[in-house]
N, C-alpha and C positions, 0 to 999 in steps of 0.2 A: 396139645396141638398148637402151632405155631400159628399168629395171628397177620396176615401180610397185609400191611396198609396200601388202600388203593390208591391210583397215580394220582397229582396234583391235580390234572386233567381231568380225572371223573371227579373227584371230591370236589370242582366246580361246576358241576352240570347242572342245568338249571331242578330242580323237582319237577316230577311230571305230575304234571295239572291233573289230566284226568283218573288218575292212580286216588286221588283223596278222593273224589264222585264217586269211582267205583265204588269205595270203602265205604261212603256214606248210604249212598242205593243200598249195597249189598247188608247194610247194619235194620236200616227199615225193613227191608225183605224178609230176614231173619225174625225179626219181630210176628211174622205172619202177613204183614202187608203188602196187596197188590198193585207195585210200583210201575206205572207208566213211563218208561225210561227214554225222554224224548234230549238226554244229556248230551249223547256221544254220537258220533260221523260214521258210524258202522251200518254200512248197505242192509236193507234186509231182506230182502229177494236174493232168489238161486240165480247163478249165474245159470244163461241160455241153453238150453239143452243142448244144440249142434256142438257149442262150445266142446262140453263136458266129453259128450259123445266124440270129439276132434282128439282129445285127451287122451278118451278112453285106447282108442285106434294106434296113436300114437305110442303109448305108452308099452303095447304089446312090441312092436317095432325095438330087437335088440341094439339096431345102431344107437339109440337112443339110448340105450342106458350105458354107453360111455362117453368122458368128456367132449364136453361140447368145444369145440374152439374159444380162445381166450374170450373174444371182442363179442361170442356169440356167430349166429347162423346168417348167415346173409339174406336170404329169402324171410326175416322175419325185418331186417334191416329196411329190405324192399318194399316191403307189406305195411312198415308204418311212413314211406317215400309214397305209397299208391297213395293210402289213405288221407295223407297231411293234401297232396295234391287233389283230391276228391272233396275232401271235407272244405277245404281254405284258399285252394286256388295257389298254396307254395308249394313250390319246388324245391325239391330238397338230395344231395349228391349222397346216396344211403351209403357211400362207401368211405365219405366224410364228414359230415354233417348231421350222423347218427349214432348215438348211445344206447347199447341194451343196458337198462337199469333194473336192480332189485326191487322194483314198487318205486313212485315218486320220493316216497321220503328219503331213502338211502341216498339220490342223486339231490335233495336239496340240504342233506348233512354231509354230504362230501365234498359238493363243489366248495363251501369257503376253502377245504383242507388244499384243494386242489392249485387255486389263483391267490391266494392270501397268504404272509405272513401275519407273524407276532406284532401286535398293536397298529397294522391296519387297520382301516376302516370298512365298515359293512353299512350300508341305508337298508334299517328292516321297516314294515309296517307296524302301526301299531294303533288299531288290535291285528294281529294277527296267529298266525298258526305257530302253537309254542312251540314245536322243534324246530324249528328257523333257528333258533338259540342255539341249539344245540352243536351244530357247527360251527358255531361262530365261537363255542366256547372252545374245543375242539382245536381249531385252527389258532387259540388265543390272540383272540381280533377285537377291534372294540369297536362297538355296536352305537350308533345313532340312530334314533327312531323319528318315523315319518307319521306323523298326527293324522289318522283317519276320522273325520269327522261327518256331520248330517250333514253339515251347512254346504263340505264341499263334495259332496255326493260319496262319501268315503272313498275319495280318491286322493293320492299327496297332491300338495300344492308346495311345486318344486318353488314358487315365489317366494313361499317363508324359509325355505330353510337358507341357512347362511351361506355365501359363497365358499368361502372358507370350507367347511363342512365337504360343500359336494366336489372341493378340489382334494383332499385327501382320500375321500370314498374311492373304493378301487372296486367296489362292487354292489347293488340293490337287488331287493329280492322284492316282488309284485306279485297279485295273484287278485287273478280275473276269471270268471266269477270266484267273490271274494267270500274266503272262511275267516271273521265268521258272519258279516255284514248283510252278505247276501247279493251285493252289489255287483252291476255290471262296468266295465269299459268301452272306449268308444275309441272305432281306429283313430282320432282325431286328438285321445289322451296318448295315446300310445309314438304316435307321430312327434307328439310334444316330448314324449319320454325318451326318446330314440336322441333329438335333438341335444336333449340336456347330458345324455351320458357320451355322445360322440366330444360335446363339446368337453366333461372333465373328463373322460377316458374310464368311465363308468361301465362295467360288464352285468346287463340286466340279465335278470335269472328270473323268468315268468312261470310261476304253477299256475299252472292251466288243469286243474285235477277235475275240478268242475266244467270244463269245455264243451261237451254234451248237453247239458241241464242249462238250456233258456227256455224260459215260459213268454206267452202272448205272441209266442209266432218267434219271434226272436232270437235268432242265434247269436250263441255268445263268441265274441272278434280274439280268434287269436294274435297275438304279440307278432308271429310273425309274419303278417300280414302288412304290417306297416312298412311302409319302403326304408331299404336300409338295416331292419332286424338285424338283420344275422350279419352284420359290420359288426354288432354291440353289444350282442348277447344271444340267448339259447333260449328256447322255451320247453319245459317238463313235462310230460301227458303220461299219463296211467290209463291204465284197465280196470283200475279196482271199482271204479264209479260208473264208465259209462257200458259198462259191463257186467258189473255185479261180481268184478273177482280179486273182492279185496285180500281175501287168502291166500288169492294164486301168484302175489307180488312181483310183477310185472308191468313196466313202464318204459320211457325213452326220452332222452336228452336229444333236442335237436337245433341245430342252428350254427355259430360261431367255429369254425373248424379247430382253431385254436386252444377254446375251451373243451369241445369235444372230445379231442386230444389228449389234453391233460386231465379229463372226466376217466379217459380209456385207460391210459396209464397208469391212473392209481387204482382202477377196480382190477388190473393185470395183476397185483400184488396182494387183490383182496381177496378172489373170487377165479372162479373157471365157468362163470358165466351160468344161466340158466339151467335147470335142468331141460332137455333139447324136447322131450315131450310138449310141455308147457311151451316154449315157441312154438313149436307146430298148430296147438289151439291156441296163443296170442294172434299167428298169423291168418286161422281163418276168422277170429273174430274181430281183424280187421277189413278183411278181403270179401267175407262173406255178407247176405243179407243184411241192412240193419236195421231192419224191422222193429228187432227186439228192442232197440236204443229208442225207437221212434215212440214203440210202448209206455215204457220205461219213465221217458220226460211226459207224456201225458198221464202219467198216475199220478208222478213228482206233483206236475200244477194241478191235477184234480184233491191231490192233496193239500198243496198249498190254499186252493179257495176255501175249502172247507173249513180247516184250521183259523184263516183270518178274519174270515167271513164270519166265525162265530164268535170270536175274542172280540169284533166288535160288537156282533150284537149282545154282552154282555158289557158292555161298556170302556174295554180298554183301546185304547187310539191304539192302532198298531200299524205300520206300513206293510206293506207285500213287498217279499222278497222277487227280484228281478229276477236271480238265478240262483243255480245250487240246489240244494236240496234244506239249508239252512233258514230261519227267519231270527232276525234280530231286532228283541223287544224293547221298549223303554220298562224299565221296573218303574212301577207306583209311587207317590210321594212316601219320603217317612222309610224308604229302605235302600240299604244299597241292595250292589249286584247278588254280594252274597249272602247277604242276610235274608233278600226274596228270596233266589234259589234253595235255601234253607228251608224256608219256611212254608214254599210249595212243596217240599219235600217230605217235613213233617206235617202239617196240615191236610192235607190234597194228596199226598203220596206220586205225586208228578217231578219228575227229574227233569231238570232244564238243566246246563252250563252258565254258571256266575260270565259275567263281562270283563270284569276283572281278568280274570285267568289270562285272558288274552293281550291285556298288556293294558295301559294305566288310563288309556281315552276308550276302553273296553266297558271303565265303572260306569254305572245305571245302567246297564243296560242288562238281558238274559240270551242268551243262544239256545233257540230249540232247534231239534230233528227232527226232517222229517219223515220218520223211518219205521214207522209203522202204521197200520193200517188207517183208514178213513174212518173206522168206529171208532178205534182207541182214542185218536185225537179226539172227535167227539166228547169221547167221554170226557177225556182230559181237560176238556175245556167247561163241562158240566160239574167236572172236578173244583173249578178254580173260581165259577161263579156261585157256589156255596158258599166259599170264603167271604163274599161281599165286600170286594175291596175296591170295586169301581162304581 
């Protein structure tokens, strides 16, 4: 059988991260052990029943089981125009200013292919979410990274980076609340971000995937809220999180007409858009109740207290995470990221994400989820003060 070498293209894509976690989870499991897998971003509630039930309805409906129009359905276009204006107070032209997307990820690995040539530049975060890379590999662009640190709330501090730098950038990617930090923004970062990319011609690209999930009362500030947004950039929203339909892949690009444009363009040559079902339950689980959202973020922080609340009373300094569903730990003296992750893994039989993974101001630190129940953490945390490491 003939042996065909893959393009230069994928033979540089970055490894996916969470592919060796799995491998390592699933080697302990095998073993017979009962692993608490707080590693990975994966929802773990059913999505809302209306929803399903919208699905189900729909799907009987034979208009629906042929091609959808290229750009997608317009009443699904409208439905994330109602919503962005309900939830954020922006206005938004559904008939320009809207992308039906495959799930967030596909539209935050397509846009570099889209506004970017060869040896461009991209401003990524770092730590952040490893498929950010992925386009950037993709679009063959080169990558400058934005230092997320404690001291600056894990937000960039557009004052260090070189001017130089943010005059060749023709594009930045941001993400509020941040995977894997946990960290919130404030219209007043956002104002300042707007400023700096009008001034080099900078096209911000906001995953807002976590937009739903603020704890202590708090809602987390969409990107384009800030005056000016959508002169400079687009911001990303999914379903998969504030919904529970991370299978059902399903999201929207919105803002920059320009971008949106050229977002629309290239998924005309990918795609035939949505299966038309799945809009019609995208659309009532924007238009309808949102109760369940409301639920939803109060389990997120009833699980959040639990969790930190007990990793302290076991003695490890730990912050609370602002938003998301994520909390980001300092590892112990005497380990890195991955050698704790490791070792809670063989030890404790507890899966976290290394800090590392997310890029190189990610070391010391661990990424948990939290994505399962209020006992489990419990234990998990019963787990980890047997070890006697604080």
């Amino acid at each position: 059988m003939l042996q065909f070498e893959k393009s230069g293209k994928l033979q540089d894509l970055p490894k996916q991260f969470f592919a060796s976690l799995v491998a390592k989870v699933n080697a302990i499991t095998a073993q017979g052990h009962d692993v608490i897998n707080l590693g990975q971003g994966n929802p773990d509630q059913p999505t809302p029943e209306h929803i399903v039930k919208s699905l189900q309805t729909a799907a009987e409906r034979s208009i629906n089981h042929k091609y959808s129009p290229f750009r997608g359905h317009q009443y699904l276009k409208d439905a994330a125009a109602v919503f962005y204006e309900r939830e954020y107070g922006v206005k938004l032209d559904p008939n320009s200013e809207v992308a039906i997307l495959f799930g967030g990820k596909a539209g935050l690995v397509e846009l570099p292919q889209c506004l970017l040539n060869p040896g461009d530049t991209i401003l990524v975060p770092d730590p952040g979410y490893p498929d950010y890379l992925s386009g950037v590999v993709l679009a063959q662009a080169k990558t400058e990274f934005m230092p997320l640190t404690e001291e600056s709330g894990f937000l960039p501090n557009y004052k260090v980076i070189h001017k130089d730098v943010l005059d060749k950038a023709k594009m930045m990617f941001l993400n509020y609340p941040n995977n894997p930090t946990g960290a919130s923004a404030t219209e007043s970062f956002f104002d300042e971000t707007v400023s700096h990319a009008r001034e080099h011609s900078i096209c911000v690209v906001h995953d807002f995937a976590y937009g739903a999930i603020g704890f202590d009362g708090k809602k987390p500030t969409s990107f384009l809220q800030a005056k000016g947004a959508k002169d400079v950039g687009i911001e990303i929203y999914t379903l998969s999180k504030t919904y529970n339909m991370a299978g059902w892949r399903v999201g929207f690009a919105m803002g920059n007409k320009s971008v949106i444009e050229a977002l629309e363009l290239l998924q005309d040559h990918l795609y035939v858009s949505l299966f038309p079902a799945i809009q019609e339950a995208a659309a009532s689980a924007l238009l309808d109740s949102q109760s369940c959202v409301e639920e939803l973020v109060k389990m997120y922080e009833g699980r959040r207290n639990v969790f930190i609340e007990g990793l302290r009373a076991i003695g490890w300094e730990v912050k609370a995470p602002e938003a998301s569903f994520f909390a980001w730990l300092k590892v112990p003296k005497g380990f890195t990221s991955e050698s704790f992750a490791d070792y809670l893994l063989t030890h404790a039989h507890v899966a976290v994400a290394a800090g590392n993974g997310f890029g190189e101001f990610g070391e010391g630190y661990v990424r948990v989820g939290l994505l399962t129940s209020e006992e489990r953490l419990k234990e998990a945390v019963e787990r980890i003060r047997t070890l006697n490491l604080f």
